[in-house]
C-alpha positions as CSV (number, residue, x, y, z in Angstrom):
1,X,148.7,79.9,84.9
2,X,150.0,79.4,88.6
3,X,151.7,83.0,88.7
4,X,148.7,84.3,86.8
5,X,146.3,83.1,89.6
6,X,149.0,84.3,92.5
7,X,149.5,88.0,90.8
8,X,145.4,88.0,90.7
9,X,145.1,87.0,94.1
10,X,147.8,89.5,95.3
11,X,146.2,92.4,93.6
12,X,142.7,91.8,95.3
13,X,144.4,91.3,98.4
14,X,146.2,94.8,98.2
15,X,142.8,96.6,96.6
16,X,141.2,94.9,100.0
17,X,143.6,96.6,102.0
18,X,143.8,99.6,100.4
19,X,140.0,100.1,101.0
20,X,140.2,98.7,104.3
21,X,142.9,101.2,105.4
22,X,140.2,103.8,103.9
23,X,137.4,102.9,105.9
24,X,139.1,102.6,109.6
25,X,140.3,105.7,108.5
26,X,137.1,107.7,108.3
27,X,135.1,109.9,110.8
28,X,132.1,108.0,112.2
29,X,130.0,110.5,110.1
30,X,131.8,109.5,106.8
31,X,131.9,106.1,107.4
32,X,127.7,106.3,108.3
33,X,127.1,107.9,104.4
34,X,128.3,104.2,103.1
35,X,126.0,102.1,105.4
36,X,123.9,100.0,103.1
37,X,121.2,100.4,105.2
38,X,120.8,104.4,104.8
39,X,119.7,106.1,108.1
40,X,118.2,102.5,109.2
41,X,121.6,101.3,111.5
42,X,121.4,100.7,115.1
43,X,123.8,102.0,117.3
44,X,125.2,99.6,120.6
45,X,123.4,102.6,122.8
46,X,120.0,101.8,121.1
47,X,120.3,98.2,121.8
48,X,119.2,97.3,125.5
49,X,121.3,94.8,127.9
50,X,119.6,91.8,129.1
51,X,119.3,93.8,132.7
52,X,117.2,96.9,131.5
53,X,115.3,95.1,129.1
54,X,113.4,93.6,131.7
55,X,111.6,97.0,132.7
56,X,114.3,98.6,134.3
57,X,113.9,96.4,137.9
58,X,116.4,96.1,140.0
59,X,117.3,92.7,140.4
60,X,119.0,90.8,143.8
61,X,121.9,88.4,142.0
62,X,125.5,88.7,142.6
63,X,127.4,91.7,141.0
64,X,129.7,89.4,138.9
65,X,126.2,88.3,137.3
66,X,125.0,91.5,137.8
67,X,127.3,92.6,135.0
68,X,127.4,89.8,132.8
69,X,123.6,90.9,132.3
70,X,124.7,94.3,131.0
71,X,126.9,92.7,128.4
72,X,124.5,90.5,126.9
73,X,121.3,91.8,124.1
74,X,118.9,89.8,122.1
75,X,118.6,92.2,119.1
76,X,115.4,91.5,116.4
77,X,116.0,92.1,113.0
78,X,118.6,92.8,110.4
79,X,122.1,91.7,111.5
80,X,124.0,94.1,108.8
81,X,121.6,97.0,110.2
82,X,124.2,97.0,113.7
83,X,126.9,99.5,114.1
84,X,129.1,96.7,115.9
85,X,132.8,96.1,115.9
86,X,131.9,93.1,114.5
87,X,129.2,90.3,112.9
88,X,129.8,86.8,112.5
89,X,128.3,85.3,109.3
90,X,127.1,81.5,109.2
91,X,129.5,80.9,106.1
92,X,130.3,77.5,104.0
93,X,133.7,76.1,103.7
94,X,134.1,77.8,100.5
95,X,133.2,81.4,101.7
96,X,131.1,81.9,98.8
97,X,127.9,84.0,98.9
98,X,124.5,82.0,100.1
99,X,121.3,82.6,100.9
100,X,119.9,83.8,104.0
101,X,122.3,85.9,106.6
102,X,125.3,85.0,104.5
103,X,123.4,86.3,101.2
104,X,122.8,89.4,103.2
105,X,126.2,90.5,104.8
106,X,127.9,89.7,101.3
107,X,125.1,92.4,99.8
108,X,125.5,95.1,102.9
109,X,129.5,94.4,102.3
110,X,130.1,95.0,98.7
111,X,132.0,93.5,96.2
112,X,135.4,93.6,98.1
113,X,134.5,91.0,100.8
114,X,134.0,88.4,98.1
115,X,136.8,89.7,95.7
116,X,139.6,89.6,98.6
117,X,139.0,88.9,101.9
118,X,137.2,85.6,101.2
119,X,139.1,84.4,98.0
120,X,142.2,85.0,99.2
121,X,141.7,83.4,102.6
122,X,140.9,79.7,100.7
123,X,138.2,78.5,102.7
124,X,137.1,77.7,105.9
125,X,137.1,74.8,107.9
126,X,133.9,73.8,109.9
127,X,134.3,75.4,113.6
128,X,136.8,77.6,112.5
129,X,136.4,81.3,112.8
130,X,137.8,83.8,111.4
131,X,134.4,86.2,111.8
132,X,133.1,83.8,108.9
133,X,132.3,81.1,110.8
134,X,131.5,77.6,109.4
135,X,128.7,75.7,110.9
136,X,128.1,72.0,111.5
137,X,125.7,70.5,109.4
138,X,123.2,68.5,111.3
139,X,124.0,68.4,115.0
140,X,127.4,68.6,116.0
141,X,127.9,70.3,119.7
142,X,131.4,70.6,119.8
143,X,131.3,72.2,116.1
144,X,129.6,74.7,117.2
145,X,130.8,75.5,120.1
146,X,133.9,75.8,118.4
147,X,132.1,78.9,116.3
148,X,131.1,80.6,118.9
149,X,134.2,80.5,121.1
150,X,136.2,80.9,118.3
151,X,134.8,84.4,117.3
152,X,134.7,85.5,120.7
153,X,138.4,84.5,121.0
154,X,139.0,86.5,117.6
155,X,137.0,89.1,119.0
156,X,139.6,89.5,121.9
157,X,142.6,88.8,119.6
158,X,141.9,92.2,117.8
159,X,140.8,94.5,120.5
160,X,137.0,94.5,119.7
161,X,134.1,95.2,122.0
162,X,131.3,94.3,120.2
163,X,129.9,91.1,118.5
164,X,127.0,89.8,117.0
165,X,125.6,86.6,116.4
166,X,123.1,85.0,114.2
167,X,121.4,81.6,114.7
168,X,124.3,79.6,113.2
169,X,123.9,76.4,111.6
170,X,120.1,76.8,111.4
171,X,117.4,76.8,108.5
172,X,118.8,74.5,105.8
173,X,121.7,73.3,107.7
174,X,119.4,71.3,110.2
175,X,120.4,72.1,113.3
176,X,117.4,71.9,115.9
177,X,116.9,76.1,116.7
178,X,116.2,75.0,120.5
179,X,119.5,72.4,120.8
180,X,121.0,75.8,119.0
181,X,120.1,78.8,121.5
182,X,121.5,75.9,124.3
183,X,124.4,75.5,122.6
184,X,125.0,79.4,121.7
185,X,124.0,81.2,124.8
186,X,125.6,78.5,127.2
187,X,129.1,78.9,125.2
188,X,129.1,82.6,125.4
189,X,128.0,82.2,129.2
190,X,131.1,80.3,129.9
191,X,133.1,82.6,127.8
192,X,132.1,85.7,129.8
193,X,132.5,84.0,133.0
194,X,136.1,82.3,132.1
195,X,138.0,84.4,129.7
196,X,140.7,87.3,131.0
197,X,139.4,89.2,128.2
198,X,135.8,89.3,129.4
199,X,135.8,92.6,131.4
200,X,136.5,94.7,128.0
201,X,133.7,93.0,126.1
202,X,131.2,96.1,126.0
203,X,128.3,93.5,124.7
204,X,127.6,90.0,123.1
205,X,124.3,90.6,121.2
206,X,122.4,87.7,120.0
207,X,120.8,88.6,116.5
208,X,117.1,86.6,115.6
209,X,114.4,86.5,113.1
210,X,112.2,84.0,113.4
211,X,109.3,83.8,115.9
212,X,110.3,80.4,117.1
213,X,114.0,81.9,117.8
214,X,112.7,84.8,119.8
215,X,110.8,82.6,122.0
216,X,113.4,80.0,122.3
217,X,115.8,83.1,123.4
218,X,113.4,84.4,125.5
219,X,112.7,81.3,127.7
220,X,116.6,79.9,128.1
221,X,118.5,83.7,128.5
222,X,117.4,83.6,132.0
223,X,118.2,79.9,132.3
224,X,122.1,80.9,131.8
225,X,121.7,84.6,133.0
226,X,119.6,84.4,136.1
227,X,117.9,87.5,137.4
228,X,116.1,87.4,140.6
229,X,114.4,90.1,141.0
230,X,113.4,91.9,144.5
């Protein structure tokens, strides 16, 4: 049964990789026909920084915050519509589909996500991230700190520009939205300004839905990334 289970499990693992290899190895173009989404993706050049969203005003601050500002986006909408190096999903332990983001990035994925890259991998821990990133239940800062830093240090580890981030830890798993966007846009703030990797990162895009989100968003951004404008 054991050896059953391991040849199972290697076999996924190698169909994973075989259709992994497949994909990085496409033309933008080819790789664009499989998009879940059809013709409704967003590129990164669609999706404004933090600094040109606000109307395009030249602001006074320093330039080390000046271009922090052009790293960071608030993007409303669909998650698995960005053409990103890479999306974090608010996974469970398990790494089993869910509702919600989770439900939706296991849809826009495809079978293979599920069949290898998750069963094979075991599980999760909470504030682990491996681009699946568990979220505390409840309120738990250092949790979920730990999944933000964690895929922005997995973000470095592989040479990626790009990242987006949903409301982790949200909706069902009870987290206060507010103690949240503190929580998220403070630990990516520190990242940016700390980490050696920091000047590659073309942009850290904060993905919402919900009204209440977008306004929490919109009043603490400029709390963290200050723009005084002339």
């Amino acid at each position: 049964m054991l050896l059953a289970l391991i040849n199972k499990l290697v076999r996924h693992t190698m169909a994973f990789n075989d259709e992994r290899a497949r994909y990085l190895s496409m033309p933008l173009t080819e790789k664009r026909r499989e998009y879940q989404c059809g013709d409704d993706y967003k590129t990164l050049a669609s999706i404004q920084p933090l600094r040109q969203s606000t109307n395009g005003v030249k602001d006074s601050m320093d330039d080390s915050m000046d271009s922090l500002c052009d790293k960071i986006s608030v993007f409303v909408g669909d998650i698995t519509t960005l053409e990103v190096d890479a999306i974090v999903n608010a996974a469970n332990k398990h790494l089993m589909p869910g509702g919600g983001v989770d439900g939706a990035i296991y849809k826009a994925a495809g079978a293979q996500l599920l069949q290898s890259e998750t069963q094979t991998l075991g599980g999760c821990p909470t504030g682990s991230s491996i681009i699946h990133t568990v979220g505390p239940v409840g309120e738990n800062q250092k949790e979920l700190e730990s999944c933000y830093k964690g895929s922005l240090d997995l973000m470095a580890e592989h040479n990626l520009k790009s990242i987006a981030f949903p409301c982790i830890s949200t909706g069902i798993y009870g987290y206060p939205n507010e103690k949240v966007a503190q929580v998220a846009i403070g630990t990516v703030s520190k990242w940016l300004h700390t980490s050696q990797y920091a000047p590659q990162v073309d942009r850290v895009i904060f993905c919402l839905f919900l009204e209440k989100d977008i306004d929490i968003y919109t009043k603490l951004i400029p709390t963290y990334f200050p723009m005084n404008k002339l």
